[in-house]
N, C-alpha and C positions, 0 to 999 in steps of 0.2 A: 570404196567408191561411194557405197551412201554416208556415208561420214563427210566425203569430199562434198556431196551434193546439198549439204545443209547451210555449208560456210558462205558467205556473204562473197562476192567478187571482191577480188584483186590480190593481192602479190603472194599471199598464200595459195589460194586457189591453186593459182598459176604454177607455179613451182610444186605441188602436188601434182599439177597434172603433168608437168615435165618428167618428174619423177616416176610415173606410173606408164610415159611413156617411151622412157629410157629402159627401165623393168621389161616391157614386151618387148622392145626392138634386144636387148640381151638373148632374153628368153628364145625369142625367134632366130637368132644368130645363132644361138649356138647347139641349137637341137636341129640336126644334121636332118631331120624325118620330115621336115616341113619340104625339104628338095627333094627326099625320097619319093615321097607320095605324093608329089606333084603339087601342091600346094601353096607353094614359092616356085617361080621360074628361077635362073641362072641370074638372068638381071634386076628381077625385085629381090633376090638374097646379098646382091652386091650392094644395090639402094638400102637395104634392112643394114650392114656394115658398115655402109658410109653416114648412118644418121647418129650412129651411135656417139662419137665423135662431135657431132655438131649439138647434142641436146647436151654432151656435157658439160660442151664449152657455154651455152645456155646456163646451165645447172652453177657451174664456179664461182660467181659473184656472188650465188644463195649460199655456200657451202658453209661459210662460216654461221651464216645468221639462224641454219635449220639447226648447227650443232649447239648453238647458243641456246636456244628457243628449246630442244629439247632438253639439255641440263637443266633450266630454269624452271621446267613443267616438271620435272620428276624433283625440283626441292638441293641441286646442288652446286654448291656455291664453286666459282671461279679457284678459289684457293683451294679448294678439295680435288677438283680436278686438275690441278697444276703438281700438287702432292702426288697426282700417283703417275710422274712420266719421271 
């Protein structure tokens, strides 16, 4: 998160925050103890299920560009990763 907060607006920003808020709504879905202990009702745990879904479809037009962007940051070329599938 302060990594996030250093970067300048726009499309990275944005898609780390997607990202970070697809990460909770996960997290929150699927740890049963947030309904336990009252902390999610019946119908904010339906809303936390039903968003999950909608940030990916958000998240799918980035997917190629984050997987690019991180090969390129760690130094490995297109044909190296084509090599190993």
């Amino acid at each position: 998160m302060e990594a996030q907060s250093t970067l300048p607006a726009g499309s990275l920003k944005d898609v780390l925050g997607l990202l970070r808020s697809l990460y909770a709504a996960i997290c929150v879905d699927e740890d049963a103890s947030f309904l336990r202990y009252g902390y999610l009702s019946t119908e904010n745990a339906s809303a936390v299920r039903k968003e999950v879904p909608k940030l990916c479809a958000e998240l799918r037009p980035h997917a190629l560009a984050l997987n690019r962007d991180r090969c390129v940051a760690c130094g490995e070329s297109a044909a190296s990763r084509r090599s190993r599938f």
